[in-house]
C-alpha positions in Angstrom: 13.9 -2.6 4.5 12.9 -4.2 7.7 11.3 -1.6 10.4 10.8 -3.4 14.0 8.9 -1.8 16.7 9.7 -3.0 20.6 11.7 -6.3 18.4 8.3 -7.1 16.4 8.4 -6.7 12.7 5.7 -3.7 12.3 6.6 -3.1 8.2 8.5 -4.4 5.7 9.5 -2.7 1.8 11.3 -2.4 -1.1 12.9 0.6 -2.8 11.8 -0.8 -5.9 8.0 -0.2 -4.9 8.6 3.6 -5.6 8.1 3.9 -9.5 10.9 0.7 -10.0 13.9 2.4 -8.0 13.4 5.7 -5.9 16.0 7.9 -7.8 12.9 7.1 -10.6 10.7 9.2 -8.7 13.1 12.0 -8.0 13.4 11.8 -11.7 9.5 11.7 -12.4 9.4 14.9 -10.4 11.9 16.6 -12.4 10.4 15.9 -15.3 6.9 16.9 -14.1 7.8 20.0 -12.0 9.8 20.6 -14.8 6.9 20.8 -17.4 5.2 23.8 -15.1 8.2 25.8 -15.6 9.4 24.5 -11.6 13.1 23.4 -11.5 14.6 21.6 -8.6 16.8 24.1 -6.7 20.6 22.9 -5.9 20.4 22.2 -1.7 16.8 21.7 -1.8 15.9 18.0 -0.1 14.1 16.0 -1.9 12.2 13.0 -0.3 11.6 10.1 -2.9 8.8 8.1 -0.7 8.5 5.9 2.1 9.5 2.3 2.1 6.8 1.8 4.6 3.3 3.7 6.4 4.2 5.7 9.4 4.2 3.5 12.8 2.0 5.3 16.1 5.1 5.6 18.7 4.8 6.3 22.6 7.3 7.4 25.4 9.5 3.9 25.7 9.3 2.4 22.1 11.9 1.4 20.3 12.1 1.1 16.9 14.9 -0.8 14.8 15.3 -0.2 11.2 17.8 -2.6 8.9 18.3 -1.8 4.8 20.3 -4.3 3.2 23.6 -2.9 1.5 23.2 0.1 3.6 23.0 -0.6 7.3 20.9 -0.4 10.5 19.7 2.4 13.1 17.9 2.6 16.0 15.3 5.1 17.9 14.4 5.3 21.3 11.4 7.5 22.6 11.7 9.0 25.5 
C-alpha cells in the first residue's frame, strides 16, 4: 500500500506487518476474546490494523491511496 498526500508519498505498508497477514489478527482476536468468554458477533466490523499512521489533513488535500491486487481511491477535503 502506497498512501500519497497532494502527489507526495506520505506512508508506505504491508499487510503482512499485521501479525504475518491481517486475517491473522482477526484471528488472534478470536482466539483472545474468545478465551474471556467474548465471541465475535455475525455483522459486527472488525478492523484488523492500519497499513500506515494516520496523515494530519486540511480543507484542499488530496490524498491518493493504491493496494496492489486490489485497486486505487482517492479523497478530496473540502
Amino acid at each position: 500500500m502506497t498512501l500519497e498526500k497532494n502527489g507526495e508519498c506520505v506512508a508506505a505498508g504491508l499487510g503482512s506487518a499485521a501479525l504475518g497477514h491481517p486475517a491473522d489478527a482477526v484471528a488472534w482476536l478470536a482466539n483472545t476474546l474468545g478465551t474471556f468468554g467474548i465471541p465475535l458477533l455475525a455483522g459486527e466490523t472488525i478492523l484488523s490494523g492500519s497499513l500506515a499512521a494516520l496523515i494530519p489533513v486540511q480543507a484542499g488535500d488530496r490524498l491518493a491511496m493504491h493496494i496492489t491486487g486490489i485497486g486505487s481511491c482517492t479523497a478530496e477535503f473540502c
